[in-house]
Structures are given as C-alpha cells and as structure tokens.
NUKEMI-829271 format. One record per residue (C-alpha): x, y, z; residue in one letter. Coordinates in pm, whole numbers, padded with zeros to 5 digits, always signed. Example, Ala and Ser with C-alpha at 12.3 -4.5 7.8 and 13.67 -1.06 7.14 Angstrom:
% NUKEMI-829271
+01230-00450+00780A/+01367-00106+00714S/
This chain:
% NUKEMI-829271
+00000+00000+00000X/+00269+00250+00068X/+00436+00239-00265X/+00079+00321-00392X/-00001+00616-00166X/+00319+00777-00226X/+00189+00836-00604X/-00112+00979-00435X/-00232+01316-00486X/-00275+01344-00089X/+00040+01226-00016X/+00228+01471+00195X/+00561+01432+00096X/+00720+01633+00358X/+00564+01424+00622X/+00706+01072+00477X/+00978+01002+00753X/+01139+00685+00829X/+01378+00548+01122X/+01653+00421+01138X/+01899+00285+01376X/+02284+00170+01356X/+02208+00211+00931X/+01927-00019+00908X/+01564+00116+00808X/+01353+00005+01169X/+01016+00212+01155X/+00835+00455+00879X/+00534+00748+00911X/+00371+00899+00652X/+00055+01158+00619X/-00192+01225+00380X/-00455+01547+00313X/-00808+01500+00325X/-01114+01682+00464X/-01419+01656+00740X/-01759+01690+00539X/-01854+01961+00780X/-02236+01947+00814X/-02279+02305+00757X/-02164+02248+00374X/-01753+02314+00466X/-01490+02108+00382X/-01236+02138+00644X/-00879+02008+00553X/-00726+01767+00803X/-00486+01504+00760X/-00453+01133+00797X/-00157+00906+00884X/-00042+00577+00848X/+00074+00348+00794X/+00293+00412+01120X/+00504+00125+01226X/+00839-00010+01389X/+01030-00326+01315X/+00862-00632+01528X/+01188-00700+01780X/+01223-00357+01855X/+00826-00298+01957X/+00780-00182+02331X/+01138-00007+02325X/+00985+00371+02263X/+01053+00448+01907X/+00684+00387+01773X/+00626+00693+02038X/+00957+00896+01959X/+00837+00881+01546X/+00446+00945+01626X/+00574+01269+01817X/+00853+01381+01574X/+00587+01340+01305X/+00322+01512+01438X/+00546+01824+01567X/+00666+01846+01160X/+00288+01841+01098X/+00205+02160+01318X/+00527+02346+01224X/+00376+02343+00862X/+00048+02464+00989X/-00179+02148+00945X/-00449+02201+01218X/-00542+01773+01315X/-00484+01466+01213X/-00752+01194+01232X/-00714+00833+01152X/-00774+00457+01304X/-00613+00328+01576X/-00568+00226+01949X/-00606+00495+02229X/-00403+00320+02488X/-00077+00383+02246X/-00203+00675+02079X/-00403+00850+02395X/-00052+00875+02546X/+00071+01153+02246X/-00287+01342+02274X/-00490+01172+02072X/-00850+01093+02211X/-01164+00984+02034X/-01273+01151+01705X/-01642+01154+01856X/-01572+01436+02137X/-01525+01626+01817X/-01797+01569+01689X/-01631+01406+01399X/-01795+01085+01247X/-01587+00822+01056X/-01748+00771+00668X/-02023+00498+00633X/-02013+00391+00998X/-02379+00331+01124X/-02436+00580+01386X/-02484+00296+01669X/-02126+00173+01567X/-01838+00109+01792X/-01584+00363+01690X/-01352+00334+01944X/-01093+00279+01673X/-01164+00652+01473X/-00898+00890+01707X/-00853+01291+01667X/-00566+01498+01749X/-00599+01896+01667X/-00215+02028+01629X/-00389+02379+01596X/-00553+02378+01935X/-00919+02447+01922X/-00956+02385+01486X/-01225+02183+01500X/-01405+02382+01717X/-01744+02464+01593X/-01693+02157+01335X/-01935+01849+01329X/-01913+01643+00988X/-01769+01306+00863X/-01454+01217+00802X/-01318+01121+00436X/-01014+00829+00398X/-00842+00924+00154X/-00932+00710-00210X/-00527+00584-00190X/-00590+00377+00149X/-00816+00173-00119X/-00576-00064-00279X/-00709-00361-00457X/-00678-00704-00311X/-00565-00853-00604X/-00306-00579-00707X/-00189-00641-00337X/-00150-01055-00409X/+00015-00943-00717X/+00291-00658-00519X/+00341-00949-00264X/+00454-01214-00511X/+00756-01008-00557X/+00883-01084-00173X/+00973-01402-00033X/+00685-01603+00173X/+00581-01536+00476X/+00353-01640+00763X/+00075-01361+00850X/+00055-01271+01233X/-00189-01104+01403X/+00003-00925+01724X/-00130-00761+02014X/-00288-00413+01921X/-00338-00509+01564X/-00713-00370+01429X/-00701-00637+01127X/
C-alpha cells in the first residue's frame, strides 16, 4: 500500500519520515490530506496518517512513540491544524490523541450505533475543530485492490501472517 499512496495526490511528501537505527531502516510514518464533510456544507482540511510502524523485535522499546511525536510536531510546524485516523487509544491517547467523537467528527459509512472506538482525533492547531461536526473522508489511496496487493506481494519471499497484540485487522 505505501508504494501506492506515495503516487497519491494526498500524499504529503514532507511528512514521509522513516527510522533508522545503527544504518538499518527500523520504523516509517507517513501523512496524507483530506477533509471533514462539515455538516454546515464546509470542507475542512485535516490530515490522515499511516501506515505508522516499527520493526517487530524492537516494539515496546519507545521508538513507535519517539516517530508518532517527531511526526506530528513536523505536521504543526507546517500549519496542518489535526490529524484523524484509526487506531488504538491506549498507544495513541498517550501523544494526545483521544476519540474523534468528542469532536464531533464521524468516521465515513459507519452506522451511527457503531463502535468507533478505533476513529482517534488529534488537533495540532488547538481548538480547529471547534465549531466543526461532519464526517470524516479516507483518503481514495488507502483503497488498494486485493488482487493488485496478491500481485505486489509475489515479488517478496513467503511469509507467515501474524496477528500481534494491538493489531485492528
């Protein structure tokens, strides 16, 4: 998927960061633009982010934290005012984040009795979504093709798919 959103329109080149430790790549951040449907007829830019991740034996060591905060300071020094995406609050709640709902900011063709404990907010411009209600819009890149994705894979060498502790899917 990244390859593909990196030819995206949205993609936010200036917010693509990786890690890296003793010269080998060990974690990657990325944003894209895209916009709240306000309900008064607005379309308020915001941004998304992910894929966010750090190499599997280095997990639990801090550096998922240190490149969520480096990335989302780079984000408010060029002015973006939040960032909204999916993910868990008991990692993310600890670098501000906190449910998109007590913005009053609904995630795209989720029935309104839905659990959407997984839709978090962060404003870097503090109080920009004030006055906003509206949905949220994931940006048309996050949509990659299953089969285009079989097809990408067939390139690497096999491996087994885990599902690890704070994983959504």
């Amino acid at each position: 998927m990244i390859h593909v959103l990196r030819d995206d329109p949205a993609f936010v080149n200036e917010l693509d960061f990786v890690m890296e430790k003793d010269g080998r790549l060990i974690g990657q951040n990325m944003f894209m633009r895209t916009v709240i449907n306000a309900d008064d007829g607005r379309e308020i830019p915001v941004l998304t982010m992910g894929p966010i991740c750090i190499t599997s034996e280095l997990k639990r060591n801090g550096y998922g934290k240190k490149l969520l905060d480096y990335s989302l300071e780079k984000a408010a020094e060029l002015g973006y005012g939040a960032v909204l995406f999916e993910g868990n609050i008991e990692f993310y709640g600890k670098s501000g984040f906190d449910y998109a709902r007590k913005f009053g900011i609904r995630y795209h063709d989720l029935p309104e009795d839905a659990d959407d404990s997984f839709f978090l907010c962060k404003e870097l411009i503090p109080g920009y979504l004030g006055g906003v209600t509206g949905v949220y819009q994931t940006p048309k890149g996050y949509y990659v093709d299953d089969a285009d994705v079989e097809a990408f894979d067939k390139a690497f060498p096999t491996k087994e798919k885990l599902k690890l502790p704070g994983q959504l899917f």
